[in-house]
N, C-alpha and C positions, 0 to 999 in steps of 0.2 A: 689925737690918738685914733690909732684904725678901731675900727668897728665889723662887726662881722652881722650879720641880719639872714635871719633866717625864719620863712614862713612854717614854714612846718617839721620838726625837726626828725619825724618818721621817714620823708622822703633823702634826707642824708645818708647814707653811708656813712660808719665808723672813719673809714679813711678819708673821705671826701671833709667831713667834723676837723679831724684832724691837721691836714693840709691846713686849710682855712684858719685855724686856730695858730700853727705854728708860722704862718706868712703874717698875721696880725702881729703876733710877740714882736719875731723877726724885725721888723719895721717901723717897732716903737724906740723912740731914745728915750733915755731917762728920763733926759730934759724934759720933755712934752710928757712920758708919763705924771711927771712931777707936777707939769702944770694943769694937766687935766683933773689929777688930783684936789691940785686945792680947788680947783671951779667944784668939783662936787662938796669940799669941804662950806666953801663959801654959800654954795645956794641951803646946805642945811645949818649954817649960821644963818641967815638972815630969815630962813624957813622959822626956827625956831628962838631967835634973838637972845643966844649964845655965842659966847666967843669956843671954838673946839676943845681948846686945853680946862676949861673951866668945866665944860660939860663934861669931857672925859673922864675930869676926876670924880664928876659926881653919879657917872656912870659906874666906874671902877666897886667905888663904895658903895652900890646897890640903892643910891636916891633917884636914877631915874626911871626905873622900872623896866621894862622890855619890853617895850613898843618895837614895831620891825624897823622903825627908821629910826630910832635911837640902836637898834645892833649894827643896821648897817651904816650909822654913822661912826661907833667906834670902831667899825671893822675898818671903813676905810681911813680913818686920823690912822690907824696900825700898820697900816701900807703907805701913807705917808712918811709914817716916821720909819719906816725899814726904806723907802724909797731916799730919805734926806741921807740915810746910812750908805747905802749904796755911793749915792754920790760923792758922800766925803772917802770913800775908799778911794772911789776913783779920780779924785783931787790929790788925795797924799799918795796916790802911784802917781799922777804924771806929773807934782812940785813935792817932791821928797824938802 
């Protein structure tokens, strides 16, 4: 998955942000978003010695509290499973 690195974000330009931003989107496939996905899934399963869907639900229901790496752990399972979504659209367009 592209990456975009930026030391100082005052020295950017709006438009120069933007570029940069839209040539990274541009140049991801699903594919490799998908799998960059689960590596960050996988490193906060084994950070935390949870399987995702387990934690997630017990995040849902207000058990695990709101620690910043439990939000951005269920933020990113949400872009997983909108990313797994994605895909299967784009499987039932090209094998109807």
């Amino acid at each position: 998955m592209p990456t975009i690195t930026i030391d100082n974000i005052r020295d950017w330009p709006p438009e120069r942000f933007e570029a940069a931003l839209r040539e990274a989107i541009g140049s991801t496939s699903p594919v490799d978003a998908l799998i960059a996905t689960v590596e960050r899934l996988t490193r906060y399963e084994e950070k935390f010695g949870m399987e995702t869907p387990d934690f997630y639900e017990k995040f849902v229901r207000g058990e695990m509290g709101d620690a910043k790496d439990y939000i951005a752990w269920a933020g990113t399972y949400e872009i997983f499973q909108r990313q797994q979504d994605v895909l299967r659209e784009i499987n039932a367009r090209l094998y109807p």
